[in-house]
ROSE-645286 format. One record per residue (C-alpha): residue in one letter; chain; x, z, y. Coordinates in nm, 4 decimals. Layout:
// ROSE-645286
<site><resn>A</resn><chain>A</chain><u>X</u><w>Z</w><v>Y</v></site>
...
END
This chain:
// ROSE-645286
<site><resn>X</resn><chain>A</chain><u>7.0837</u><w>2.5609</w><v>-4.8751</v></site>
<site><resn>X</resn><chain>A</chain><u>7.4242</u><w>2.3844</w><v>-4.7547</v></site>
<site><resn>X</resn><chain>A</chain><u>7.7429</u><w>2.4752</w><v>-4.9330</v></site>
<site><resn>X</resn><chain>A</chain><u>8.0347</u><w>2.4904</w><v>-4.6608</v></site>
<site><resn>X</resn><chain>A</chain><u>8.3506</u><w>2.3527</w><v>-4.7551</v></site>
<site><resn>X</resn><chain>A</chain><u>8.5026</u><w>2.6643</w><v>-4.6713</v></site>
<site><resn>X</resn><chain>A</chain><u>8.5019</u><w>2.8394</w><v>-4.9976</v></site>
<site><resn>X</resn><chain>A</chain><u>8.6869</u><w>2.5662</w><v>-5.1900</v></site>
<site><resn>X</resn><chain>A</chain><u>9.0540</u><w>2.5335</w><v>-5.2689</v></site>
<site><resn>X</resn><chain>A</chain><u>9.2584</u><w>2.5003</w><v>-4.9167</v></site>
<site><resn>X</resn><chain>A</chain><u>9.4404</u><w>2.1716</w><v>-5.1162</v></site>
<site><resn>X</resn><chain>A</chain><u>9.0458</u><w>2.0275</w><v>-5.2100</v></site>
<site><resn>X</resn><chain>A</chain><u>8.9616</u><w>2.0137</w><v>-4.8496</v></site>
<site><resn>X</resn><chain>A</chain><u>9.2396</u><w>1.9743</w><v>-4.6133</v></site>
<site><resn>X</resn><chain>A</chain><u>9.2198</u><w>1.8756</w><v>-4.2276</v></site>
<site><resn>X</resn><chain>A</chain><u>9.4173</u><w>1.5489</w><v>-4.2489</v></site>
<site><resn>X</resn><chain>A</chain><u>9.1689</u><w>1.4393</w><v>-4.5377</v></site>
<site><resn>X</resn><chain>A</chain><u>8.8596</u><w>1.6184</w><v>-4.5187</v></site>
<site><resn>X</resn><chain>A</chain><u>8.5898</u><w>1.6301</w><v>-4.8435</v></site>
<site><resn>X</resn><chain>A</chain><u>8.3086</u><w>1.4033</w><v>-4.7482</v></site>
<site><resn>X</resn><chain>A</chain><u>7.9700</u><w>1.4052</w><v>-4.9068</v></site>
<site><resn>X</resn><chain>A</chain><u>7.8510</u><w>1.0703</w><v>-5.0867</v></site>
<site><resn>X</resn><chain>A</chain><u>7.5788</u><w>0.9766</w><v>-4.8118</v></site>
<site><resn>X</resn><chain>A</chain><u>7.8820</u><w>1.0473</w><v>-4.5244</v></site>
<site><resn>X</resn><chain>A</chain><u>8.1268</u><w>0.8259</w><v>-4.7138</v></site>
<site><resn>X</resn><chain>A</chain><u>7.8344</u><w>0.5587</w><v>-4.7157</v></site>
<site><resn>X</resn><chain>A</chain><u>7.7717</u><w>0.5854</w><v>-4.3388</v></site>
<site><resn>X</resn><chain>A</chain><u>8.1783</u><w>0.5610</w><v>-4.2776</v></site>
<site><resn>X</resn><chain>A</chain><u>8.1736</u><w>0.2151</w><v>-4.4619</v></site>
<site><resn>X</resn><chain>A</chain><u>8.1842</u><w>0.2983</w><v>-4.8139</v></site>
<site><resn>X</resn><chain>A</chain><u>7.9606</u><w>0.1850</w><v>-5.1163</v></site>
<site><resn>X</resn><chain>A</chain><u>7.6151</u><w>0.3352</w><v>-5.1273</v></site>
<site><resn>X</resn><chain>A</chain><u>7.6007</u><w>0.6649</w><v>-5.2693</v></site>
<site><resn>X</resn><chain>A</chain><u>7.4741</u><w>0.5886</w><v>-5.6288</v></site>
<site><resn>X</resn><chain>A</chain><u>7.7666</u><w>0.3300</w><v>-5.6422</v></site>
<site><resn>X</resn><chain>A</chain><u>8.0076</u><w>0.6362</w><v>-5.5787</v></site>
<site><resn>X</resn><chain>A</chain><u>7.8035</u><w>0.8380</w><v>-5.8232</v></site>
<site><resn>X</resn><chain>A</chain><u>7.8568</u><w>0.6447</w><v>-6.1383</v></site>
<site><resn>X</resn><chain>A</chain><u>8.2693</u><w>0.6305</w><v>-6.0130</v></site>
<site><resn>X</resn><chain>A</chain><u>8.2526</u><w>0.9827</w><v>-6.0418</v></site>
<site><resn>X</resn><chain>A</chain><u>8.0549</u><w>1.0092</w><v>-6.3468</v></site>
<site><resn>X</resn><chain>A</chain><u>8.2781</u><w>0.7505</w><v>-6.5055</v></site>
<site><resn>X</resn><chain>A</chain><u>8.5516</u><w>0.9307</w><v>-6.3863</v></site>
<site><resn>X</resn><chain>A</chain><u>8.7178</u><w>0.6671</w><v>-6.1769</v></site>
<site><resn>X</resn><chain>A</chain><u>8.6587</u><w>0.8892</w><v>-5.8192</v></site>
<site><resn>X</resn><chain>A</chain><u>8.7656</u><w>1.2294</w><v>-5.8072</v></site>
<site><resn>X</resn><chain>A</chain><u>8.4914</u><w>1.4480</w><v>-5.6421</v></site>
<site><resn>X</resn><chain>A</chain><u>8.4138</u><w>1.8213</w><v>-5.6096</v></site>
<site><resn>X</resn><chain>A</chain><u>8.0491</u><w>1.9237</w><v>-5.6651</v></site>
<site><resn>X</resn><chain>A</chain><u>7.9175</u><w>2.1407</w><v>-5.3648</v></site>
<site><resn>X</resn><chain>A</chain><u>7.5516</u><w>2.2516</w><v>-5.4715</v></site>
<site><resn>X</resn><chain>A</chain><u>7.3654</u><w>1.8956</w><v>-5.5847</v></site>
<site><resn>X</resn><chain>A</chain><u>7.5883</u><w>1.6919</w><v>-5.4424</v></site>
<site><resn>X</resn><chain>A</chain><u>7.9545</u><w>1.5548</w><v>-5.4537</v></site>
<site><resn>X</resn><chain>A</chain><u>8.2200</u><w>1.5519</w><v>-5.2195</v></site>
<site><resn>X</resn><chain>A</chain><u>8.5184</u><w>1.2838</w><v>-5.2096</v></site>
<site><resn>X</resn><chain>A</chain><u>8.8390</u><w>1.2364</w><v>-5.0345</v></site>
<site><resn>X</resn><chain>A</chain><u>8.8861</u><w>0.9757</w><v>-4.8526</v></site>
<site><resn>X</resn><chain>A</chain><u>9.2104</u><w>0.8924</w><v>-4.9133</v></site>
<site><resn>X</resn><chain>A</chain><u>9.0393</u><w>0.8829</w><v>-5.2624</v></site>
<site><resn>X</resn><chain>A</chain><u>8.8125</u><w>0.6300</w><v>-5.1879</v></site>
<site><resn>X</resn><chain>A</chain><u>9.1071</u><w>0.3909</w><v>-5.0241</v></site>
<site><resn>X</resn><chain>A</chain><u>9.2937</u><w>0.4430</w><v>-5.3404</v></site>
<site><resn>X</resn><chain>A</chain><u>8.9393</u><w>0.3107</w><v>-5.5857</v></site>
<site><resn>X</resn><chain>A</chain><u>8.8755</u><w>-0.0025</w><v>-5.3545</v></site>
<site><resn>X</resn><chain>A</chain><u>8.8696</u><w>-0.1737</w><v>-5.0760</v></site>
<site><resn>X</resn><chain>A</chain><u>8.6479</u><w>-0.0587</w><v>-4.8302</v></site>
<site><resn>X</resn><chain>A</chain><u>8.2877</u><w>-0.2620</w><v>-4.8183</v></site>
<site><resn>X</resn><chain>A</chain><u>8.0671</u><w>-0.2442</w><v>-4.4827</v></site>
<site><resn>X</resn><chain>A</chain><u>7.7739</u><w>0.0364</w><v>-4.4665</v></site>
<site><resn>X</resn><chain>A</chain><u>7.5353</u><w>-0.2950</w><v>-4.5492</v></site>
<site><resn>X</resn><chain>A</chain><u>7.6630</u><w>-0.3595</w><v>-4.8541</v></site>
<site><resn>X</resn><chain>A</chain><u>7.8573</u><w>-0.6759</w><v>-4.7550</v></site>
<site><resn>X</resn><chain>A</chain><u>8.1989</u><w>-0.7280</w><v>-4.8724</v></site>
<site><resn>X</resn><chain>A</chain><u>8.5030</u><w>-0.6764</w><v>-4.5825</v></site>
<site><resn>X</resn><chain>A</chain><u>8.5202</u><w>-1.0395</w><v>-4.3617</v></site>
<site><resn>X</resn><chain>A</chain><u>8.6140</u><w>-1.3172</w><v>-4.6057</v></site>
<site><resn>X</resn><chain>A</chain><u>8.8968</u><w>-1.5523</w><v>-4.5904</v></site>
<site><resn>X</resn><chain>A</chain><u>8.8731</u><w>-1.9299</w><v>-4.5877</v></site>
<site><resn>X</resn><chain>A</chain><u>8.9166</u><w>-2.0960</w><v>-4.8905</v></site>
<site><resn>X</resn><chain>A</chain><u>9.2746</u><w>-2.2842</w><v>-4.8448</v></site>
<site><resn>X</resn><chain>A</chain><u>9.2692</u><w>-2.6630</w><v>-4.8823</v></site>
<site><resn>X</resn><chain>A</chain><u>9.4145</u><w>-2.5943</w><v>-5.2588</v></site>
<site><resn>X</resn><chain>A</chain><u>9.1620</u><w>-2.4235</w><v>-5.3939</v></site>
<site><resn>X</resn><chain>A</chain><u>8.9214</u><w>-2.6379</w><v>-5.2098</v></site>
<site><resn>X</resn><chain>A</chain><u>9.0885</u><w>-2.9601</w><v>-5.4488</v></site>
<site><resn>X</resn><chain>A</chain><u>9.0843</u><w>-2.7778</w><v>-5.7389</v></site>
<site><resn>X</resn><chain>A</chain><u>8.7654</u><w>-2.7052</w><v>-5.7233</v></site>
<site><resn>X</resn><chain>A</chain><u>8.6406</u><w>-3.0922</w><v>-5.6560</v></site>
<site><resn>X</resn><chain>A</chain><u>8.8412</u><w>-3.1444</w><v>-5.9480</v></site>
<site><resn>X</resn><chain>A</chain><u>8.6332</u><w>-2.9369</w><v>-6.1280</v></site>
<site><resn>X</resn><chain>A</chain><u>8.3348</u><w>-3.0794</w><v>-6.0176</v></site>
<site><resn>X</resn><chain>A</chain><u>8.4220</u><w>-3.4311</w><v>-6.0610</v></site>
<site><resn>X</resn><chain>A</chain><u>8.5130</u><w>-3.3328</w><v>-6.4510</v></site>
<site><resn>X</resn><chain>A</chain><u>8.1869</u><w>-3.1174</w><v>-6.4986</v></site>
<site><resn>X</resn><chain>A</chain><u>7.9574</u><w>-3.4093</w><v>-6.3701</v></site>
<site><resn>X</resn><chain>A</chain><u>8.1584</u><w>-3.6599</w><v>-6.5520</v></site>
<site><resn>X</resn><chain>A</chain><u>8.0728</u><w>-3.4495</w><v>-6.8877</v></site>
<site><resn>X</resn><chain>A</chain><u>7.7102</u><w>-3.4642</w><v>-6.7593</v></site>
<site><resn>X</resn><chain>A</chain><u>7.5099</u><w>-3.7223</w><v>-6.9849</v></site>
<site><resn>X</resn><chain>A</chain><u>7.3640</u><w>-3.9950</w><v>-6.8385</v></site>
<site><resn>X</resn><chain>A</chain><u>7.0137</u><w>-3.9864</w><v>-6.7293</v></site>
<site><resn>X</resn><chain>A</chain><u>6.7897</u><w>-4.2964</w><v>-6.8690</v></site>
<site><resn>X</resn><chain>A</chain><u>6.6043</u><w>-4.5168</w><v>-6.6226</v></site>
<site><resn>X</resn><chain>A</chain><u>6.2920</u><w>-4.3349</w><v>-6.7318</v></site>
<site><resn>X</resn><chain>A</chain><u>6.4209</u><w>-4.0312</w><v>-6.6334</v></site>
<site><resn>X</resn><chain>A</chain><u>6.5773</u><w>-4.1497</w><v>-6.2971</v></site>
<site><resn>X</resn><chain>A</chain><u>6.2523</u><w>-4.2381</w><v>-6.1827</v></site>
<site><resn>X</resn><chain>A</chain><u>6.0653</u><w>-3.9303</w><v>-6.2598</v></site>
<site><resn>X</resn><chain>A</chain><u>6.3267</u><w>-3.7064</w><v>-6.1214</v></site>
<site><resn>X</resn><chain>A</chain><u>6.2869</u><w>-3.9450</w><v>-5.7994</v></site>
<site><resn>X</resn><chain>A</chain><u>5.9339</u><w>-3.8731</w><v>-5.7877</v></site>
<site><resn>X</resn><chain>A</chain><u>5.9769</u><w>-3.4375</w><v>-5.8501</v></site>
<site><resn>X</resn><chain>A</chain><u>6.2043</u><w>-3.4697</w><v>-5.5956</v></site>
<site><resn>X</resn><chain>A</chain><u>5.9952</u><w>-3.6839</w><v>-5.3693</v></site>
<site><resn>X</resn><chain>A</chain><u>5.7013</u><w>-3.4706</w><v>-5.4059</v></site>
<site><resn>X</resn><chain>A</chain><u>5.8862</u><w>-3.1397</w><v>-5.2886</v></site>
END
């Protein structure tokens, strides 16, 4: 039995920004739909409950977070800029310095685990 949208408050479901169920939201791009069930349970997502399930605005969802591809993957990454690319040698460079050194016993067992992969 499907609950039509049609018996809730004119403001709930308006044409410009119509109620979508959880699974719908997922297909459009969203997070999967247990994601957007603990937002609403937590009470981060405004939703309307229509029978079992929840309906959400959209404009809701654009307001909670940026919007994430229907696989799961985050929206297209940027390059890292040549900045953070130094800093981040400089971090390496001090975390390996801090590293202690490995005796010449050690050397030559790691050579042979790693010779042996």
């Amino acid at each position: 039995m499907s609950t039509s949208t049609a018996c809730l408050p004119e403001a709930l479901s308006s044409g410009n920004d119509p109620l979508l169920p959880l699974r719908a939201a997922h297909e459009r791009g969203w997070p999967k739909p247990h994601t957007l069930r603990k937002y609403v349970h937590a009470g981060r997502l405004p939703a309307v409950r229509a029978g079992k399930q929840f309906l959400v605005k959209e404009s809701d969802l654009t307001r909670l977070m940026p919007q994430v591809s229907a696989a799961g993957t985050p929206f297209e990454c940027q390059s890292p800029s040549e900045a953070d690319l130094t800093d981040l040698t400089a971090l390496a460079s001090r975390m390996v310095a801090s590293w202690p050194r490995l005796s010449e016993q050690r050397r030559i067992e790691l050579g042979r685990l790693l010779a042996t992969g």
